[in-house]
C-alpha positions, 0 to 999 in steps of 0.5 A: 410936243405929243408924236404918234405912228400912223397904224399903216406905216411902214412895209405893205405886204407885198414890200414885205414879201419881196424883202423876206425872199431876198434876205431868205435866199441869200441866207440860204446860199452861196451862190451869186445873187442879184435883182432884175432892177431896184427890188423896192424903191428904198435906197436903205434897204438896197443899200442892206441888201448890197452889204448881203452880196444881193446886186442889182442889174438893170441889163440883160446878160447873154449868159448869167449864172446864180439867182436873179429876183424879179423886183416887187413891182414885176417885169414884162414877161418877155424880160422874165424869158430872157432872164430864163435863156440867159441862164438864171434861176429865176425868183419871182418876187413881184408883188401878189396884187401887181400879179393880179393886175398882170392876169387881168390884162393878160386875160382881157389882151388874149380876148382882144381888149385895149388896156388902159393903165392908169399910171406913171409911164416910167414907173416899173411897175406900169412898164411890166404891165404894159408888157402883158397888154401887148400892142394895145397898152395904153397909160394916161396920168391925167383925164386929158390924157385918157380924153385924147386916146382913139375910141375903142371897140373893146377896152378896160381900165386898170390902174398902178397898185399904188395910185391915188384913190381920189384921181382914180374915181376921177377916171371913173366918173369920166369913163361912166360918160363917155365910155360906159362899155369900157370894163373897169377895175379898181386895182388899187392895192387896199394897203394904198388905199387904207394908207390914203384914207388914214393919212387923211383923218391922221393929218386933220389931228396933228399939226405936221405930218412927217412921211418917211420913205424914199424920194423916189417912191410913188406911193411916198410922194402920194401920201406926202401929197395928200397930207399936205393938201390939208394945209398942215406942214407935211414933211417927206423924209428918208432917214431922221437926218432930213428932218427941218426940226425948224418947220416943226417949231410951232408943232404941238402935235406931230404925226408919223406915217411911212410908205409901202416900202419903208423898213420898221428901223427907219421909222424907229430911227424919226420917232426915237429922234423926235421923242429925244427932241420932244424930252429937250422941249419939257420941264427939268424933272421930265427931262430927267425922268425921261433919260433915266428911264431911257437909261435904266432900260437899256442898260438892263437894270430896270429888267435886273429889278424885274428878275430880282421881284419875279424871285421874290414872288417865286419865293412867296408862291413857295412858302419859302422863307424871304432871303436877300441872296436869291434875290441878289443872284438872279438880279446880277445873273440876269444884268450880266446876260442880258447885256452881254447877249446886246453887245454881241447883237448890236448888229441885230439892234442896228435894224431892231433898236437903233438907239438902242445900238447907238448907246451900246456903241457909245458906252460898251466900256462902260457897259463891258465895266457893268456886265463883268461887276454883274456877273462877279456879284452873281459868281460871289453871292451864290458862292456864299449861297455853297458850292453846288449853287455856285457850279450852277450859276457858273454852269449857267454864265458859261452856256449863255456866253458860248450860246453867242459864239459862232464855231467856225468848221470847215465842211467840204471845202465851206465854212459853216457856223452851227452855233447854238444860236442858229438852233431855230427858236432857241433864244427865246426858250432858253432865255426862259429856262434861265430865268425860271431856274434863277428865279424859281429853282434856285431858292427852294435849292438854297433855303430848303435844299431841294427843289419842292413840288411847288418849285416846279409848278412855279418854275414852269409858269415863270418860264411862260411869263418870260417865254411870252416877254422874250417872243413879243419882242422877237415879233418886234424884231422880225424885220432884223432877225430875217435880214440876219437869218435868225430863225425866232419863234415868229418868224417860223410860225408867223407873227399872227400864230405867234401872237395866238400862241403867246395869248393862248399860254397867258389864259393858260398862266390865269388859270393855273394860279387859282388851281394851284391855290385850291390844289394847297400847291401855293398859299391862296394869295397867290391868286393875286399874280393872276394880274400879271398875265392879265394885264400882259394880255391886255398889252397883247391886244393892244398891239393887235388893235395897232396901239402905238408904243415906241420901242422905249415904252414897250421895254419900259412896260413889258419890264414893268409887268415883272415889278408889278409881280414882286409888289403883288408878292409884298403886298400879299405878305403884309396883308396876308 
């Protein structure tokens, strides 16, 4: 059984825009917070965004106090009003493309035109339109509906966002007619339509499609619809509990999609369900290679490999002398903050990994058992390594564990919490900081007790190949870190400037290594590390290009590019 994700699946814009504004002002304030209707049709995010304090209304109150959001698909605009007069402050969520419909038909009623929406009548969205067009909205869900309207003097036809492109082109035709005089606009969102385009290439590959979304969903209906009009089994699901594993039996190839209003973690959750699945289905020995590399991932140990190598490169880059404890300490420093940081960030990994937050839950003994061991072994070796080697990496364990802590402080009568955690950004650089220091810093300390010229230079560019690690997975995280109101590096800059940024540092880390190596800063074999960045910005434009990894692969990949730089540091002692 072979599982991809459609490239459209999941939060359209306009979902995304709406979502980020309400986690946005609930994190921001204290005051009360509600929604005029369902924000978006999700029933996980709407259960999310009740655990934040964020109600819903669905009446009008004579009087209101604190912030109501106007739902994604918008509302008439006497109900905006009436929110206004009540008392609230007023957040307009409703979607870019919905706004656009409401001008055109706001503009075209003023001049004296019908309006004719193409559309659900009881959907919100067309219920909102309806409110711009006045006395003269009409909506038709079916040619016989649109053939049964009066004649019109002056008319246009627009339809809901999210209709079906097909059905539209139906009203097209038709309208071309009978009633070429009317002005038409396609108003169809080009998210909805990519969506319905792909989904019908996408189902014509697999042998089942699984759609992921809420039931009461439009758009998820529409795409379920289409992909089983292809005679494949298509299966319209919320959450991976719903899933007929039963109907997937004979399927060999199984391929995901989502609608417009489906968050990452709810896809995330069907695929690593159906990956477990899929490893059930194999030969022992994929099996087993699939759950030890499961498990050396998230436990961390595959990533501790990885900072034990990037020493050892760092080493070579040096000139220094090859020695196991330098080695040792990154390797157990690493492992012991890095699981400790997760078990305090289940709740993130909750929206983030979902896995991933299962297994912490299910083994933290054994987990807490391995992070103590960790940092013990770290604690001791560099004991060994002298006295001022230990206070570092003491120093070291300390700040990443109060990093995590919240202080609690009393401020005018509210509780706040500035812990260095909520510092914006700082997660992502100071995990680089202490890996460059443990990596790169700590043997020139122990083997020739001082930090050399090359040190620094090779410090630096670890800290660059860890920067970019740590912010493709804050740009996998976006979703999470917004809804818990962490200000990562993407989330300040966007995931597009982030992406240009992290691409721009590893062009930058391919050309250092070359100068270094002439400068006589590193040995001239250096050069070879240049296929670490190289390949890592090759697997940044893959994800450009909406190459699907699932979150165990990408881990498994990413952690792999730092193995690759302690085999390219052997391979350059022995042959050269």
């Amino acid at each position: 059984m072979k599982v991809i994700i459609a490239k459209t699946a999941g939060f359209c814009m306009g979902v995304r825009r709406a979502v980020e504004i309400a986690f946005d002002a609930a994190n921001a304030t204290s005051a009360p917070i509600c929604t005029y209707g369902p924000l978006i049709h999700n029933p996980q995010v709407l259960s999310l965004l009740e655990e934040k304090g964020i109600s819903v209304i669905d009446e009008i109150p004579e009087h209101g106090e604190g912030i109501v959001i106007i739902r994604a698909h918008g509302v008439p605009p006497r109900h905006r009003q009436a929110l206004i007069d009540a008392g609230f402050d007023v957040i307009d969520a409703t979607c870019p493309r919905v706004i656009k419909v409401q001008s055109i038909i706001s503009r075209h009623a003023r001049q004296g035109y019908s309006s004719i929406i193409v559309g659900d009548r009881d959907h919100p969205e067309v219920i909102g339109l309806l409110g711009y067009a006045g006395e003269k909205g009409y909506v038709i869900d079916s040619v016989e509906s649109l053939s049964q309207l009066p004649d019109f003097e002056k008319a246009i036809i627009v339809t809901q966002t999210t209709q079906n492109s097909e059905f539209f082109e139906t009203v097209h035709n038709w309208t071309r007619k009978y009633h070429p005089d009317y002005k038409i606009f396609n108003t169809i969102c080009d998210s909805t339509e990519k969506r319905q385009a792909e989904i019908k290439s996408f189902a014509a590959g697999v042998d089942a499609v699984i759609v992921v979304g809420g039931y009461n969903s439009g758009n998820t209906r529409r795409l379920a619809e289409i992909a089983s009009e292809g005679g494949k089994t298509a299966l319209h699901v919320e959450t991976a509990e719903d899933i007929d594993i039963k109907s997937l039996a004979d399927a060999r190839h199984i391929g995901i999609t989502a609608g417009a209003s489906t968050p990452n973690w709810i896809i995330k959750q069907v695929y690593q369900d159906l990956e477990a699945r899929m490893a059930e289905g194999k030969n022992p020995l994929y099996r087993t290679a699939f759950s030890l590399m499961r498990f050396l991932v998230n436990s961390n140990i595959y990533l501790a490999a990885g900072a034990g190598c990037l020493t050892l490169a760092a080493t070579w880059l040096q000139g220094l002398p090859l020695h196991v404890a330098p080695i040792l300490v990154a390797a157990f420093y690493i492992l012991a903050m890095h699981t400790v940081n997760q078990m305090l960030e289940r709740q993130s990994d909750r929206y983030n990994d979902p896995y991933r937050a299962e297994f912490y839950q299910k083994n933290r003994y054994a987990l807490s058992a391995l992070a103590i061991f960790a940092c013990a072994g770290a604690l001791l070796t560099s004991w060994l390594m002298g006295p001022l080697l230990f206070l570092l990496v003491f120093c070291m364990s300390l700040l990443g564990v109060l990093y995590n802590m919240d202080y609690v402080t009393k401020t005018g009568g509210q509780s706040a919490r500035p812990g260095l955690k909520n510092i914006p950004g700082s997660k992502t650089v100071l995990t680089a900081l202490g890996w460059g220091i443990v990596t790169a810093l700590l043997p020139g300390l122990y083997l020739v007790g001082y930090i050399t010229p090359a040190g620094i230079l090779v410090f630096v560019w670890i800290c660059a190949m860890v920067l970019v690690r740590t912010a493709y997975f804050d740009i996998m995280d976006m979703q999470g870190s917004r809804i818990l109101g962490r200000g990562t590096i993407p989330i300040l800059l966007g995931e597009k400037r982030t992406l240009r940024l992290l691409k721009g540092i590893l062009v930058a880390m391919i050309l250092a290594l070359p100068l270094f190596a002439v400068a006589g800063i590193i040995p001239p074999a250096g050069m070879l590390l240049v296929l670490c960045p190289a390949v890592m910005y090759l697997f940044l434009q893959g994800y450009e290009q909406k190459m699907i990894f699932s979150t165990l692969h990408r881990g498994f990949v990413m952690e792999t590019f730092f193995i690759l730089a302690g085999v390219v540091a052997v391979l350059g002692m022995l042959v050269f």
